[in-house]
N, C-alpha and C positions, 0 to 999 in steps of 0.2 A: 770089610772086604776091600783091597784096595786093587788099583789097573793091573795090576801083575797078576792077580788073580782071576779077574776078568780073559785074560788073554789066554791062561792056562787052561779056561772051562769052555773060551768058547773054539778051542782046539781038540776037546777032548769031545763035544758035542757036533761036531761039521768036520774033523780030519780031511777028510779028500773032497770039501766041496770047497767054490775058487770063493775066496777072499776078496784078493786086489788084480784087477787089470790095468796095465800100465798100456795105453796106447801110443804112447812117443816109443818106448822100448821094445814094445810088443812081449816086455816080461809077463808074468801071472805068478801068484802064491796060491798055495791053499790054505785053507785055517791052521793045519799042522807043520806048514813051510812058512809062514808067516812068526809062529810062534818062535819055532829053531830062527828063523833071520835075526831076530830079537835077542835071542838068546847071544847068537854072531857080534851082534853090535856090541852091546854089552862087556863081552869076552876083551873085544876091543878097546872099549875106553879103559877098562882095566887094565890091557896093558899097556894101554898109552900113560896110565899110572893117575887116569881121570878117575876119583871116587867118588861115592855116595857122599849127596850134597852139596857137587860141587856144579857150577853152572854151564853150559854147551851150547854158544854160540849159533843158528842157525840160519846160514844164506843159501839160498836154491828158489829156484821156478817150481811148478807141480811136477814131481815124479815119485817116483817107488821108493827111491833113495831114501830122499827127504822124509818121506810118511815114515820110513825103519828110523830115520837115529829118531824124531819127532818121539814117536811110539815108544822105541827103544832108551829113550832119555827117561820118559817116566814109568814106563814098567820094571827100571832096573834102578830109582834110584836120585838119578842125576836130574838137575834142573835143565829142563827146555825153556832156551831164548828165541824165540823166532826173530826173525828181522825181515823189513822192506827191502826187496832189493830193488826197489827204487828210489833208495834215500842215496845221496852223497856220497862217497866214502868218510869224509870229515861229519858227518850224523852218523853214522856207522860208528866211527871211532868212540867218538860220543857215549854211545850206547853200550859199545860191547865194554869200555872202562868203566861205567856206572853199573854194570852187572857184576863185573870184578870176573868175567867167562873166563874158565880156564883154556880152552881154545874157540876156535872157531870153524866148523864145519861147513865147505862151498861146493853147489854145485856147477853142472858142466852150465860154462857161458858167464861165472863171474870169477874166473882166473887172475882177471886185470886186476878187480878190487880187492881181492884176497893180494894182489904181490902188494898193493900200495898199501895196505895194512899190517902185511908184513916188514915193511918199512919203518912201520911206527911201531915195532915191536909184537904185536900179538900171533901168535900161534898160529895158524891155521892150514886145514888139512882138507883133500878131496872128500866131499861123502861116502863114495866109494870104494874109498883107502884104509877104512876103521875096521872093519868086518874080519873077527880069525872063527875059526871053529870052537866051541867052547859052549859049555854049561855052566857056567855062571851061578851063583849060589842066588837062591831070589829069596830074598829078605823083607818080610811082611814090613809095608811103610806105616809108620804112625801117621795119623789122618792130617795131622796138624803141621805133619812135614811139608817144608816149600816142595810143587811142583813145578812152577812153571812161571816164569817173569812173561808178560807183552808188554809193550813198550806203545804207548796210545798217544793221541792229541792231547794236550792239557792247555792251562791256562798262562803258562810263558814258555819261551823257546828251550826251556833245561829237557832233560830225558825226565820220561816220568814212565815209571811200570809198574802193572798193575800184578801182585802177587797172587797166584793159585795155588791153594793146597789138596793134597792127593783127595781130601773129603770133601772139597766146592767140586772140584773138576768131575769126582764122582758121582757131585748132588748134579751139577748140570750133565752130564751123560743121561742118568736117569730120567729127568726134565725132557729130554730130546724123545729118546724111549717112547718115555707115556703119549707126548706130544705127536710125534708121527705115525706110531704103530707101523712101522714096518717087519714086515714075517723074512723069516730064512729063506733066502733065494731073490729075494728081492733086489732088482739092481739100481743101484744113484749111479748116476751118468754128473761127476764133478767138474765143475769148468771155471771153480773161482780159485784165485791164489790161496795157499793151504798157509803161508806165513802167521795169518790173523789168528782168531779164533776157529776157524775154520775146520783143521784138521779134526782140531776136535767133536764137530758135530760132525764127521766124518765116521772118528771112533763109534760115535753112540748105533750107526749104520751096521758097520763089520761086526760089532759086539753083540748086535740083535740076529747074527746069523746072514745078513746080508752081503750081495756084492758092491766093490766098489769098484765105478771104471772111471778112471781118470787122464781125460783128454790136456792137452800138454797146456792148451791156453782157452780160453774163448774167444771162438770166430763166430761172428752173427748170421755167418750166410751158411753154415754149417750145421749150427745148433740143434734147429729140429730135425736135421736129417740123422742125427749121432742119437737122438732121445729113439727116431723110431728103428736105427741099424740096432741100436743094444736092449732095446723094449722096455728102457730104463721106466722105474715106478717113481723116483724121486729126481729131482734134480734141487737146483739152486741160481738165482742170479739176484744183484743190485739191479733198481731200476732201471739205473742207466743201461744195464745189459736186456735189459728188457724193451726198452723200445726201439734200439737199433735189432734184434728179432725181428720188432712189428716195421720194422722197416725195408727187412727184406722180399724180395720177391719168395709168396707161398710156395708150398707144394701143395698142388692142387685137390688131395684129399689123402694129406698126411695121416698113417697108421700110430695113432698114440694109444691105441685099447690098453696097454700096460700101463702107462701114465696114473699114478695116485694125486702126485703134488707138485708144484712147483711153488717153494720155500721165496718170499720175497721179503729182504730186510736191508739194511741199512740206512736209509732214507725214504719220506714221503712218497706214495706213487699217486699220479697226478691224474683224476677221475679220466679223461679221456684214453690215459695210458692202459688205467684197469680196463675199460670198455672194449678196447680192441685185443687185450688179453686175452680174457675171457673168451671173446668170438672166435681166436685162434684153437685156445687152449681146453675150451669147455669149462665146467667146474673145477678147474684142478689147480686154481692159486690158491695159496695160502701165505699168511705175514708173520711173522716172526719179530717181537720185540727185546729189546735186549741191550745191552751194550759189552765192553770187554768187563768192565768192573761189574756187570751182574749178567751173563749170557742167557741167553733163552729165560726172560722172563714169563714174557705172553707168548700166548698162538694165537691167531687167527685157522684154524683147519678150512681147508678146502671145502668139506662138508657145511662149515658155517658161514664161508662166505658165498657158497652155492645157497645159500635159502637164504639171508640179507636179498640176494640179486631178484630170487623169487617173489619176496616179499615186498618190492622196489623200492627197499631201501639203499640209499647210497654207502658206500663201505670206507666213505675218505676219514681217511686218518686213523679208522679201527686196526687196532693190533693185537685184538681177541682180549681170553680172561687168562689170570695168570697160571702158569702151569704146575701142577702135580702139590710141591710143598711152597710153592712161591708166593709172596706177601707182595699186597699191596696197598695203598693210600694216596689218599693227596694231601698235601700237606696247605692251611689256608687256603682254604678254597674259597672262592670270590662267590657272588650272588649266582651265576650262571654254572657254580661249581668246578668253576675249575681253578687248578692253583698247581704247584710244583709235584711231581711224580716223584715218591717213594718206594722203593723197591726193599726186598726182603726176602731172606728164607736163606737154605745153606749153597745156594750158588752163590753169593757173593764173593769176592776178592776177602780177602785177608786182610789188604792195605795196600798205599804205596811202595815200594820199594825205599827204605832209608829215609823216608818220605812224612813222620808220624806228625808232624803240623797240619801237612796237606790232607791227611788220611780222616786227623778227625774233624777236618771243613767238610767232610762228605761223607762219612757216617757217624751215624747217631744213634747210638742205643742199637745197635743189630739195623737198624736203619740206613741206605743209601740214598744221597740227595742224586736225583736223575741226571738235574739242570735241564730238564724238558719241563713243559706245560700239558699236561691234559685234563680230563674229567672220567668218571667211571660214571656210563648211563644206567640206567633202571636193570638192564637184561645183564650188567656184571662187563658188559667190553669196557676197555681203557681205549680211551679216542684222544690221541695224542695230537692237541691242538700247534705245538710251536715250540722253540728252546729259550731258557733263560742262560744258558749259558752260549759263550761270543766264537765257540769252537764253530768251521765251517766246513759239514762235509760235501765233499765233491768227488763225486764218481765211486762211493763207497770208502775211500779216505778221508781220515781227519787232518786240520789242518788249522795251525795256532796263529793266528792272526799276529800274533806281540813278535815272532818269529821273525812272518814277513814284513813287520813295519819298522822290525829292526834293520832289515836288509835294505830297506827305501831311506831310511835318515841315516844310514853310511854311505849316500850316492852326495856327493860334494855338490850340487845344486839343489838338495829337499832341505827346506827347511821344516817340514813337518808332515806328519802323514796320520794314516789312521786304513786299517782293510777288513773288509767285511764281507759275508755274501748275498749274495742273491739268489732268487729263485731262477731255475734253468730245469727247461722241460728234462731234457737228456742227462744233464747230471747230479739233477737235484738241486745245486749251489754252485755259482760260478764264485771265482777268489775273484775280490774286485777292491780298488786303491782310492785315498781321496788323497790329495797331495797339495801341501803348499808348499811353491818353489820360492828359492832366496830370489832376494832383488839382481833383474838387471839379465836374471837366466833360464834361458827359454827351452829345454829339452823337451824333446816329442816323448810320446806314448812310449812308442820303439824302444826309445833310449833307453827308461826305467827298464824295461820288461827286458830288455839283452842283462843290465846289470844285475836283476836277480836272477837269472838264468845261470851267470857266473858262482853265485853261491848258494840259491836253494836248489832240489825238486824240482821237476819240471810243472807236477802236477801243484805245488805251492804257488807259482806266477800268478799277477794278478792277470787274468783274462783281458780287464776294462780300469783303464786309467782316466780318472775325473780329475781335473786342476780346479782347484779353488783357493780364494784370497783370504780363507781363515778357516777352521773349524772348529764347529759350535761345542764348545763344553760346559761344564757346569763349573761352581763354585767349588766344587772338592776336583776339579780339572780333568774329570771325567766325561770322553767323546759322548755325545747327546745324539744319539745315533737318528729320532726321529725326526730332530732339526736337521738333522745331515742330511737323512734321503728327501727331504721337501726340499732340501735346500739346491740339490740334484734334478729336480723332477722328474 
């Protein structure tokens, strides 16, 4: 069975009950207007002369739009690209050429990067501009069909995307399913960007008969007030969204009696962070393990870190057991059992994109290398101790170090550099620099951080610039990162 059929049955089972609410538009669908909007898109890339298997660029903020060509890309077919719209347009450019997208769909508020892309040649079009009236023929996908490129952190500054076939993206739907148990009627109140993986576990919501309301951003001094206006059961945030919540002023006996879950992934949550969670929220966190190249591996359920807290155990680092058909391992595990996290089952990626070097340094036999550390205790959780790999994320972003050190030894006074992160209550990892300047030149802090400014992300910038008069490596010329931070104190 693949999405297309999904969409089909879960219109023919909920017709007139609402889907999706858009709260920036004040649009709604129902299951059976959702399905036709679908059918609309479709109709559209058809006659924009976009066929089956070719790939679809996608730039926009959270809206209704976006969720239609998103949906509409793999219910009909076409490969879904999402993209950051807070990358560059030159990483943009980057991207949408290593896809080989036959255009690119923008929504309202990136006009500018769409004309300066159009300058470089690439296609691109309003999201709102694709849509004709049309039935569309839907054509059963073979499972092994590409659905869907993302585009993730990796280990040097090139684009690297991770490929999903209509049978992973299906296996992780299902994984989600099993994992949340959410019933028809049930509403998730969304407030993370939909670009990631995101949407997707979005899908697995609307396809179980559920509502989805989606709020245009996340604002912290708003959040539980939108959980208790729409008596959302699920929601979702990254740490970092979670503590600026607990940093808001309460409402003083906020109504969440709807409240099932709130989903926390991307990064570590940092014991005092969960403690005032919880006080806020009740039972009702749960963690979610995963990454783009294996989504929703574990859960943590709500139910099970409600009775960890009962039992006064601590819950740092647990990211539950694995879900539904999901494999897991450690791979050498040391005397205290822990060694490298291996993942498995049919969420996996497929591979790289064009990538088959890189694809098989990171799986193995049906096998995913994590590049995390953990151990699996006695009771079946996986307690994700730390990463082996040099990727640093921050604020729910990944972020390639070899990128930003590229960008500090093209500043004409570094003669060498090295960036890494740190720990940061709020975002998990701050991006931090060690620099050795040439002789004779003395640039401030400032100076470095305006010149990447000029060519990364904003969220890429080192936060915290260190000068030192060498940095320690080894014999294969490899940074010696734990001589480095001693060498830091």
């Amino acid at each position: 069975m693949d999405i297309s059929t999904l969409f089909t049955q879960a219109a023919r089972k909920w017709p007139q009950a609402l889907a999706i609410k858009d709260l920036r538009s004040a649009r709604e669908l129902t299951f059976a207007e959702l399905d036709q909007a679908l059918d609309d898109f479709a109709a559209g890339l058809t006659k924009l002369g976009v066929g089956a298997g070719e790939r679809v660029a996608l730039l926009a903020d959270t809206s209704l739009d976006y969720l239609l060509a998103d949906y509409g890309c793999m219910a009909h077919g076409r490969v879904r690209v999402p993209l950051d719209p807070s990358l560059a347009s030159g990483e943009l450019l980057a991207q949408i050429n290593d896809a080989g997208a036959r255009l690119l769909l923008f929504g309202k508020g990136h006009a500018h990067v769409a004309a300066a892309l159009v300058e470089q040649g690439v296609v691109c079009l309003p999201l709102d501009a694709v849509s004709v009236r049309g039935i569309p023929l839907r054509v059963a996908r073979a499972r092994t069909e590409l659905a869907s490129l993302n585009y993730t952190g990796g280990t040097t500054g090139a684009p690297k995307a991770v490929m999903h076939t209509h049978a992973s993206l299906r296996a992780v739907l299902q994984n989600i399913i099993m994992a949340r148990a959410a019933l028809p009627g049930d509403v998730l109140l969304n407030v993370r960007p939909l670009w990631p993986i995101a949407a997707v576990a979005l899908l697995a919501h609307v396809l179980s008969g559920g509502q989805l309301v989606l709020a245009e951003r996340f604002e912290a001094s708003t959040f539980v007030g939108q959980l208790q206006q729409h008596r959302a059961a699920f929601s979702s945030l990254v740490p970092t969204q979670l503590l600026r919540v607990l940093r808001e002023p309460r409402l003083a006996y906020p109504d969440l009696s709807a409240l099932k879950s709130i989903d926390i992934g991307a990064a570590a949550i940092a014991p005092s962070v969960l403690d005032d969670a919880c006080e806020l929220f009740g039972p009702r966190l749960s963690v979610l393990y995963g990454m783009t190249e294996a989504p929703w591996t574990c859960y943590l359920s709500a139910a099970q870190m409600g009775q960890l807290r009962r039992d006064g155990e601590s819950a740092e680092g647990l990211v539950g057991r694995p879900v539904f058909a999901a494999g897991l391992r450690i791979d050498r595990p040391d005397d205290q059992g822990m060694g490298e996290i291996m993942l498995a089952g049919p969420q996996l990626m497929a591979g790289y994109w064009q990538q088959p070097e890189l694809t098989a340094q990171v799986l193995e036999e049906g096998w995913l290398r994590s590049g995390d550390l953990g151990r699996i205790r006695a009771d079946g959780y996986l307690q994700v101790m730390g990463r082996s790999k040099e990727i640093i994320r921050s604020g729910g972003k990944s972020i390639q170090p070899g990128e930003v050190i590229e960008c500090l030894l093209n500043h004409p006074q570094v003669a060498d550099a090295h960036v890494f992160g740190q720990a940061d209550l709020e975002w998990g990892e701050r991006v931090c620099a060690a620099v050795v300047l040439k002789p004779g030149t003395v640039p401030s802090s400032e100076q470095l951080q305006s010149h990447c400014q000029q060519v990364l992300s904003r969220f890429k910038v080192p936060r915290h610039v260190y000068f030192v008069e060498t940095l320690p490596r080894s014999h294969y010329g490899k940074i010696q990162l734990n001589r480095l931070l001693e060498q830091l104190g």
